[in-house]
C-alpha positions as CSV (number, residue, x, y, z in Angstrom):
1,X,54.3,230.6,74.2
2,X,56.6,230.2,71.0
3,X,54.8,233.1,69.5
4,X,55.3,235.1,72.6
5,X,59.0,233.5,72.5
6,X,59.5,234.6,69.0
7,X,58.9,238.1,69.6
8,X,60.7,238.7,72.2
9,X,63.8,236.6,70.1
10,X,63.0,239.1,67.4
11,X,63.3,241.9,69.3
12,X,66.1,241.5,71.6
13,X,67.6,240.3,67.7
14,X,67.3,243.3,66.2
15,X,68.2,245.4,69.3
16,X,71.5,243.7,70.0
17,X,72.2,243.8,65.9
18,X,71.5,247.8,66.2
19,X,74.3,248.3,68.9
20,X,76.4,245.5,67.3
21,X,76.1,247.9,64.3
22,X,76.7,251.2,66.7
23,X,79.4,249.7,68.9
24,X,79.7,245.9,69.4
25,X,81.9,246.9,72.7
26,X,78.6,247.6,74.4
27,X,78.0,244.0,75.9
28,X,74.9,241.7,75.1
29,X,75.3,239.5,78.2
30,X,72.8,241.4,80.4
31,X,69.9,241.2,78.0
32,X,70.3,237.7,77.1
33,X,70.7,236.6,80.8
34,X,67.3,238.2,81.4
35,X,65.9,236.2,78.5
36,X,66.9,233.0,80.7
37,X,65.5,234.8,83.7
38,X,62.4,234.8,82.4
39,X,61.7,231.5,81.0
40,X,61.6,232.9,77.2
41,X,64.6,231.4,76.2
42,X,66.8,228.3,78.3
43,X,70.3,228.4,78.4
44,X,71.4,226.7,75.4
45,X,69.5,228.9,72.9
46,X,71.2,232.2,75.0
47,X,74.9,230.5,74.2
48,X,73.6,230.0,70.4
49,X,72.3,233.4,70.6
50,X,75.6,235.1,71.6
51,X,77.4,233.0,69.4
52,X,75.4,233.9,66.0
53,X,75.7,237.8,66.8
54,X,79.6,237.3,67.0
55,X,79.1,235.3,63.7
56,X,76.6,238.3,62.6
57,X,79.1,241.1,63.5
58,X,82.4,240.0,61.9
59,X,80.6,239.2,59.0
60,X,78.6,242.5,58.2
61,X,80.5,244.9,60.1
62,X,83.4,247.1,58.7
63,X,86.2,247.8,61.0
64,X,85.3,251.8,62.5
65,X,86.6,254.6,60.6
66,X,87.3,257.9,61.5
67,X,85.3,260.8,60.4
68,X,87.0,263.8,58.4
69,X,85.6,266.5,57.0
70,X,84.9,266.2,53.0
71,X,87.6,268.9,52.2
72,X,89.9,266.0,53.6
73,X,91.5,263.8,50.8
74,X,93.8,262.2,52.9
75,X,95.1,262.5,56.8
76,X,98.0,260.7,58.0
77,X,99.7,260.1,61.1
78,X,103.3,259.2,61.8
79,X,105.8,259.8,64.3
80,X,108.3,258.2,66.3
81,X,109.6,257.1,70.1
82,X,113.0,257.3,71.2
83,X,114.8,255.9,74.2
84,X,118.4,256.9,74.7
85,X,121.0,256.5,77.0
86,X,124.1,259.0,77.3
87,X,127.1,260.1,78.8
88,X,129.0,263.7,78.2
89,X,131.4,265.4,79.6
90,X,132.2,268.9,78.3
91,X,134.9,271.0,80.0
92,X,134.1,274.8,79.9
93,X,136.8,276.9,78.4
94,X,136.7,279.9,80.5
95,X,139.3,281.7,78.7
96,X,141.5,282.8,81.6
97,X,142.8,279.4,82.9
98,X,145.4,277.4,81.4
99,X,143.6,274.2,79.7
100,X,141.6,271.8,81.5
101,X,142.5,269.1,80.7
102,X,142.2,267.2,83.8
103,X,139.1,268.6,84.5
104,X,136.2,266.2,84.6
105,X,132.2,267.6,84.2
106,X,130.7,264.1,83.4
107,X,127.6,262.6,83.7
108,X,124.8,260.0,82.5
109,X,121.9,260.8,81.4
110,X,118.6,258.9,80.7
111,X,116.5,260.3,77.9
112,X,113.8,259.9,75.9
113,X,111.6,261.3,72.6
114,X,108.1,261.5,71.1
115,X,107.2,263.4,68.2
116,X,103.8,262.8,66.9
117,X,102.9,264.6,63.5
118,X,99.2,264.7,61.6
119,X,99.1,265.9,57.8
120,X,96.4,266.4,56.2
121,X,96.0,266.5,51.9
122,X,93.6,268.7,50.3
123,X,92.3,269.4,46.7
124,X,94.4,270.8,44.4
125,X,98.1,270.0,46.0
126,X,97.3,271.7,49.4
127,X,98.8,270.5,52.4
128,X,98.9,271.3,56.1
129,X,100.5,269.8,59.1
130,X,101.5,270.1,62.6
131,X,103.5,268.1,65.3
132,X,104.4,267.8,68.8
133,X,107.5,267.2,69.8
134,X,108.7,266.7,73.5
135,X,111.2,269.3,75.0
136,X,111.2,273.1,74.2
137,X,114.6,273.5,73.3
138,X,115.3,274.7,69.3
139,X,118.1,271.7,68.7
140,X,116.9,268.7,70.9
141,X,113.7,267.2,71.3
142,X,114.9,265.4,73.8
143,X,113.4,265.2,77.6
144,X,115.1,263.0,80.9
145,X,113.8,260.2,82.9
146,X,114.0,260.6,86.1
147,X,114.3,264.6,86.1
148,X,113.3,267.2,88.9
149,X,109.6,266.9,89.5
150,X,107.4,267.0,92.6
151,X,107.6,263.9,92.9
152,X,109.4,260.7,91.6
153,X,108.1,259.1,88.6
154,X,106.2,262.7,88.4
155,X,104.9,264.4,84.8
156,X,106.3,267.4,85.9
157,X,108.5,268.1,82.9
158,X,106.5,265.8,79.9
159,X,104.7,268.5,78.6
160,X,104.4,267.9,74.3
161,X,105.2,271.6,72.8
162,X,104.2,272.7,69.2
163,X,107.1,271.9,67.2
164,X,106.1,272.1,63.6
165,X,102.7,274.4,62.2
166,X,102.9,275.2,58.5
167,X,100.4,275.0,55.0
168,X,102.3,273.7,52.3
169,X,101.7,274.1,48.6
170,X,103.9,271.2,46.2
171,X,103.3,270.0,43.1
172,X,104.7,268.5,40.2
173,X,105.3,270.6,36.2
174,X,104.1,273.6,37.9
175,X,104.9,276.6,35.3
176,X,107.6,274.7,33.5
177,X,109.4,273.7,36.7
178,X,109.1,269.8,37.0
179,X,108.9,270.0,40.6
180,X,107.9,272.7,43.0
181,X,107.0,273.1,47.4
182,X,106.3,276.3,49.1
183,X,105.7,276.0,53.1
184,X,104.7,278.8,55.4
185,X,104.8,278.1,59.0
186,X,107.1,276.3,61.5
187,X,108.5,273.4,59.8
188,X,111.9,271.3,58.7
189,X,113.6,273.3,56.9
190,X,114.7,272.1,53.1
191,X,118.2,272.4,52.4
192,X,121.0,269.7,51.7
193,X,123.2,269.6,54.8
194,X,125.4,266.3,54.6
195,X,126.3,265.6,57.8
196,X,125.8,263.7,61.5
197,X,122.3,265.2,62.6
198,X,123.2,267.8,59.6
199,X,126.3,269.8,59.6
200,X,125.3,273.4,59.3
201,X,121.5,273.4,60.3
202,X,120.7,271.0,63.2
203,X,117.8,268.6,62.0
204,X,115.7,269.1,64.9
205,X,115.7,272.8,64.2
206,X,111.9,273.8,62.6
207,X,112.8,276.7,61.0
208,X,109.8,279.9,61.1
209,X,109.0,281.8,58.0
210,X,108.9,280.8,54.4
211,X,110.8,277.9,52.5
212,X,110.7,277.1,48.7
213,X,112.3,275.1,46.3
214,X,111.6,274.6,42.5
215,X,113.7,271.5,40.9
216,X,114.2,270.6,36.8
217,X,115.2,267.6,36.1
218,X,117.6,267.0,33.5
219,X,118.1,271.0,32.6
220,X,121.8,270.8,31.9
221,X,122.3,266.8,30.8
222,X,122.0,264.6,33.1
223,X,122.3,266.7,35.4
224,X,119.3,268.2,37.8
225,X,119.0,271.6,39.0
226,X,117.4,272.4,42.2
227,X,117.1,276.0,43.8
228,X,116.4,276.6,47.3
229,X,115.3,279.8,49.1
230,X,114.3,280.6,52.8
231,X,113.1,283.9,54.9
232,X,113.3,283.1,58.6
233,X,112.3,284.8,61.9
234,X,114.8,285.2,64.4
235,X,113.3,287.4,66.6
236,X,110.3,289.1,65.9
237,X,111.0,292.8,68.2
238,X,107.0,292.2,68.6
239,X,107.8,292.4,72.9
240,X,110.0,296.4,72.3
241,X,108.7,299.0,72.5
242,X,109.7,302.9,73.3
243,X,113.4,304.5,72.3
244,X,115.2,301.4,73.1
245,X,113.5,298.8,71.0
246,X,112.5,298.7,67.3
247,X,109.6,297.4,64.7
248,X,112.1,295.9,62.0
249,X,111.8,292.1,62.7
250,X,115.9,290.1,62.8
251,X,116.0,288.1,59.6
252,X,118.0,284.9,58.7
253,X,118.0,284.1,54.2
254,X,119.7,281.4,53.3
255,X,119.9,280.8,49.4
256,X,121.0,277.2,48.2
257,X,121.7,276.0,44.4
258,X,122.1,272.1,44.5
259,X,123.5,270.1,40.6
260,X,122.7,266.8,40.7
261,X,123.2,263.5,38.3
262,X,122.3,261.1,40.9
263,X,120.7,257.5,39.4
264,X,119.8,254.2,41.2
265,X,122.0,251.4,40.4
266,X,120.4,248.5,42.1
267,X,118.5,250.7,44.5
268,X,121.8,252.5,45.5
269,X,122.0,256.4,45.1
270,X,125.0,256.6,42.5
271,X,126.5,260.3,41.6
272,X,126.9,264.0,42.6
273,X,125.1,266.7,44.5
274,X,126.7,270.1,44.8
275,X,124.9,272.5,46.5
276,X,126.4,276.0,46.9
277,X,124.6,278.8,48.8
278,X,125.3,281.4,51.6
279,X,123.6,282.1,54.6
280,X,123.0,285.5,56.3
281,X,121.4,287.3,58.7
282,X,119.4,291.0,58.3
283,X,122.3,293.1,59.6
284,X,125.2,291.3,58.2
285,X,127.3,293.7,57.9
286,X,126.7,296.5,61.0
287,X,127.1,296.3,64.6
288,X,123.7,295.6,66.1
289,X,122.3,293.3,68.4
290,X,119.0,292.1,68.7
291,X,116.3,294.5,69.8
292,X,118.7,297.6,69.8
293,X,118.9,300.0,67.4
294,X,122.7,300.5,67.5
295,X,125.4,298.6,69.4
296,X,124.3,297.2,73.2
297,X,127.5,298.0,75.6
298,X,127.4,293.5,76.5
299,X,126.3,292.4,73.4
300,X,129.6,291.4,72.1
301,X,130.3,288.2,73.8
302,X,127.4,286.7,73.3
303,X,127.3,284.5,70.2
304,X,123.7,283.5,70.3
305,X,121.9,287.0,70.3
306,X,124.3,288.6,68.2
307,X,122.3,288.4,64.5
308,X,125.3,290.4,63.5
309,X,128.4,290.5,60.9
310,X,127.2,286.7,59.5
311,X,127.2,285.9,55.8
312,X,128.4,282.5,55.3
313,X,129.1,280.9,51.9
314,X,128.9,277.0,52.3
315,X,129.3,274.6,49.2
316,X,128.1,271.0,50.7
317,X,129.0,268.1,48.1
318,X,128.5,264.3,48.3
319,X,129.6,261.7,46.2
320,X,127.9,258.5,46.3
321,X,128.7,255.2,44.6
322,X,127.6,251.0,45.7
323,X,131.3,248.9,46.9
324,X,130.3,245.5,48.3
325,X,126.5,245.3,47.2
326,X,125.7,248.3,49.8
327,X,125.7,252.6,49.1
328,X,129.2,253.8,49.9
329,X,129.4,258.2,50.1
330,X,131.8,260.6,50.6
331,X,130.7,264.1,51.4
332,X,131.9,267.6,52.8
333,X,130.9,271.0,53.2
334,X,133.1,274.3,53.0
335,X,132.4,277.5,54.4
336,X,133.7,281.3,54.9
337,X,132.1,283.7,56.5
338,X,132.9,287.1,54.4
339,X,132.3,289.3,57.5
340,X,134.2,286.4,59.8
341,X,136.6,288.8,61.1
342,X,133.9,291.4,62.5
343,X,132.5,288.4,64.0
344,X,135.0,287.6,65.7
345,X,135.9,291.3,66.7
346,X,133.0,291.5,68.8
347,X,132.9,287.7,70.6
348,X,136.7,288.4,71.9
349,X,135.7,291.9,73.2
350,X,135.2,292.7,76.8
351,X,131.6,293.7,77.8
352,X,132.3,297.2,76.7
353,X,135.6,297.8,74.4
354,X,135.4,295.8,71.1
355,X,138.9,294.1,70.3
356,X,140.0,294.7,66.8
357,X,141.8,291.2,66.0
358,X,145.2,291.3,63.5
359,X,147.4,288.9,62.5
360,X,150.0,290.6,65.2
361,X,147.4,290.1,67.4
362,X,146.4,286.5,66.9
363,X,144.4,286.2,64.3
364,X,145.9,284.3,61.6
365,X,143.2,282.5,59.8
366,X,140.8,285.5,60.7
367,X,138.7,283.1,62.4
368,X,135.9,282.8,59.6
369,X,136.3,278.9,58.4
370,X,134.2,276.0,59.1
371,X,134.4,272.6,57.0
372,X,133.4,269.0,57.9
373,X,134.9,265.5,55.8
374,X,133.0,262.0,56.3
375,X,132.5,258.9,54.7
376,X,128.9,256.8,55.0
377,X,128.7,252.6,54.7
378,X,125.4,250.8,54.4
379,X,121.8,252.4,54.5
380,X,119.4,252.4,57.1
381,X,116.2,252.3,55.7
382,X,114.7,248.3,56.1
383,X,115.1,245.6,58.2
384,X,118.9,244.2,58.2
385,X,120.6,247.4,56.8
386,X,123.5,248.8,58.9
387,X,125.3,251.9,58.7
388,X,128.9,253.1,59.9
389,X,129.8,257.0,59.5
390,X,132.7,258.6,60.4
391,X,133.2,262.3,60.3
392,X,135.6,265.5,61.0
393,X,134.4,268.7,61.6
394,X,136.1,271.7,62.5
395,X,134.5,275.6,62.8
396,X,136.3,278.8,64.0
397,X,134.6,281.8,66.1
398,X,133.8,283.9,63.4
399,X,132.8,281.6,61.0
400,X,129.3,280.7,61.8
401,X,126.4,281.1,64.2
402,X,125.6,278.6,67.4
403,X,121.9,279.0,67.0
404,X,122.2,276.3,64.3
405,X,124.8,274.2,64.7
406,X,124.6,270.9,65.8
407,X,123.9,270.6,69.2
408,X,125.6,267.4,70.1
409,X,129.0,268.0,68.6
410,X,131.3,270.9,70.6
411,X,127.9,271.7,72.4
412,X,126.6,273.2,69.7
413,X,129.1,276.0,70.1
414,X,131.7,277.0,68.0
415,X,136.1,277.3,68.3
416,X,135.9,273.6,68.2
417,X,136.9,270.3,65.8
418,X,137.1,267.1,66.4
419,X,135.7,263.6,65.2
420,X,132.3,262.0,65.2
421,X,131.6,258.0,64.8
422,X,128.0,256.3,64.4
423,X,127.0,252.5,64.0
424,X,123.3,251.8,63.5
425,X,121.1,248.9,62.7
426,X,117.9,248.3,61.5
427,X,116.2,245.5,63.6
428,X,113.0,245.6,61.9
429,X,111.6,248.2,59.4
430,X,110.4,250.0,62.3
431,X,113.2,249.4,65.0
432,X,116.6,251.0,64.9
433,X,119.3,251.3,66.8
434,X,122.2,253.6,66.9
435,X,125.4,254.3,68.8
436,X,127.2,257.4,67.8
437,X,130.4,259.3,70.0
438,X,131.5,262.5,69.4
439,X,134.8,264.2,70.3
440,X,135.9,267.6,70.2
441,X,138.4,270.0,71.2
442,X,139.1,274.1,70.9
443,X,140.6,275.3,68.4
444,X,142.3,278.8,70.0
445,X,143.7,277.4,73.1
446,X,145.9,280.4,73.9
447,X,143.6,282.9,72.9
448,X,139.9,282.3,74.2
449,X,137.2,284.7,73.6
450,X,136.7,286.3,77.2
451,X,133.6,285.7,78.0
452,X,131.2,284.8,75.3
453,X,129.9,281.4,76.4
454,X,128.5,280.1,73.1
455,X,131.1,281.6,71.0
456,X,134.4,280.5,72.3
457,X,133.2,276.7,72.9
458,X,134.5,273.9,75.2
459,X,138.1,273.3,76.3
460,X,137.0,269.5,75.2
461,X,133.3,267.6,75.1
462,X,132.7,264.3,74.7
463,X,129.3,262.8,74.1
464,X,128.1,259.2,73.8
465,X,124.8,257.9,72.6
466,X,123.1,254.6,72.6
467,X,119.6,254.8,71.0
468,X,116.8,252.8,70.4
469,X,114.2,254.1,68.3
470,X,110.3,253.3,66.7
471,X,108.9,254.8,64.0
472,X,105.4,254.7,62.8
């Protein structure tokens, strides 16, 4: 009987230690109640049984790991979640009423955001990633609780979109250059853009085409030179065909040149960045809209589809320095768009006669300036930092584009200025949480665009935002 006993320990032994091995999830009690059943072993030796393949299993076991393929040096996840409440109200400037200012459009909203990215590191400074964002919209990931569905608490509108798809090449004294990173794909663009949620490119904007940057340290003095360079899609043409339509994709190039001396002084960013560059898009100086080969009869005033007449010179600079123990910067960015005044030609036409704007007519500053002016307190990187950041910002009609401004100040849209202010706090190194309001009003109040939606702005917006965020 112990012989017989012994065996049958033996085997049950090494078949529980085999799926321990496999997957200890897979339970043991089943076998070793039969055991009891059957007289081979009584129920003390089952409860030392169980106990010693616990002991066996956290003792020989490694914890699982996931299998990559050999070309794989390195994969990493990260992300982050985002709950937000917020409150706008942004009075629509229609152009032919007197201001409405006692005109309420307000509402609460209820929001949240997940972006979830993968990377993955290959041999020889090769990189790839992708991420999913929630909402399909170019300046906001954001999507609403609660929204239309076909039922409540429905999925109806939590679908995760491709947001970022690119293979990335970066690598350090690469051809004399200290520093070097090409991307091709869908991915964050790279340029310096001080500024609430960036002042001139929205940071949720992925940006599709090429981006590269090649940095030298210490090339004039102290100082660091960094070039930028990117070739973006706008619209592809791929969907026209026949007489109307044309092969030639629309283009966006932005060029960027940033000087830098900037050293840490206790951890704290000290110094200056200047970074002068210009944006502009492939017909920056004709009359053509998208998909057209020559000048579509309601194409004027429409800001957004109009890759027209746009070639914007920005110099963003910030000045950072430490006052009180904490990081303490100033920064601002300038810019004029040379062909601001055929800009605005065409947004404060009618749907079919373009309006030739004069200082007679109107147009004193030729409606071609943007600028913004803040000041940033405190960092808001680890557990206990806080952060306060105030900021002005003010852009004319013809100055710049709405496809990449910021999308909660003015709307996104431009003919506005007006103030932002932000508070945040790290709770953790993981948990943040921010409050930010923004303000703005029109600039030309007497003389509106017509009709173009995007281009002439909001009579006034306000927009507040409390956020609590995770990263990982």
């Amino acid at each position: 009987m112990a012989t017989t006993r012994f065996k049958w320990l033996a085997l049950l032994g090494s078949a529980l230690l085999g799926a321990a091995s496999a997957a200890f999830a897979q339970d043991s009690g089943p076998l070793i109640d039969l055991l009891v059943k059957k007289g081979i072993v009584n129920d003390q030796e089952a409860e030392t049984l169980r106990a010693e393949l616990v002991k066996d299993f956290a003792a020989n076991t490694s914890a699982g790991k996931l299998e990559l393929s050999s070309r794989v040096q390195r994969f990493t996840l990260s992300g982050d979640v985002r709950v937000r409440y917020q409150y706008d109200n942004e009075v629509s400037n229609t152009g032919t009423a007197a201001s409405q200012t006692n005109v309420n459009a307000d509402r609460s909203r209820y929001r949240y955001r997940f972006r979830l990215a993968s990377t993955v590191l290959f041999a020889q400074n090769w990189t790839t990633g992708i991420r999913l964002e929630t909402a399909n919209g170019a300046t906001s990931t954001n999507a609403d609780f609660a929204a239309s569905g076909s039922t409540n608490f429905a999925k109806t509108n939590d679908t995760p979109y491709v947001g970022q798809v690119y293979i990335q090449y970066a690598t350090a004294n690469f051809m004399g250059a200290d520093r070097v990173d090409f991307r091709i794909g869908k991915h964050a663009h790279p340029f310096f853009t001080p500024g609430v949620n960036g002042f001139w490119i929205d940071s949720d904007i992925n940006v599709e085409g090429l981006s590269e940057e090649i940095g030298f340290n210490n090339l004039f003095g102290n100082w660091n030179f960094t070039a930028r360079g990117g070739q973006y899609l706008l619209s592809s043409n791929a969907g026209l065909s026949g007489s109307t339509g044309r092969n030639q994709p629309d283009m966006m190039f932005v060029v960027q040149t940033e000087f830098s001396n900037i050293k840490l002084v206790e951890s704290i960013p000290c110094g200056w960045r200047i970074a002068p560059g210009f944006i502009a898009f492939s017909d920056a100086s004709k009359d053509a809209v998208s998909g057209t080969p020559a000048v579509a009869a309601n194409g004027y005033a429409n800001d957004s589809t109009n890759y027209t007449n746009l070639f914007t010179v920005l110099v963003p600079v910030e000045y950072g320095t430490k006052a009180f123990g904490q990081p303490l910067a100033f920064y601002g960015t300038y810019g004029l768009n040379l062909n601001g005044s055929s800009r605005a030609d065409s947004l404060y036409s009618n749907s079919t006669v373009e309006k030739q704007l004069t200082t007679a007519s109107g147009d004193p500053s030729g409606y071609n300036q943007m600028f913004n002016l803040g000041v940033r307190f405190g960092a808001s990187k680890v557990k206990g930092d806080t952060q306060f950041t105030a900021e002005y910002r003010y852009v004319e009609p013809g100055a710049y584009t709405s496809l990449l401004l910021d999308s909660d100040f003015n709307g996104g849209r431009l003919n506005g200025r007006g103030f932002i202010f932000s508070a945040s706090r790290n709770f953790t190194d993981a948990i943040n949480g921010t409050v930010t309001y923004f303000h703005s009003e029109n600039i030309d109040g007497d003389g509106r665009p017509s009709s173009a939606t995007t281009g002439q702005g909001f009579d006034r917006a306000d927009v507040l935002q409390v956020d609590l965020s995770a990263k990982f």
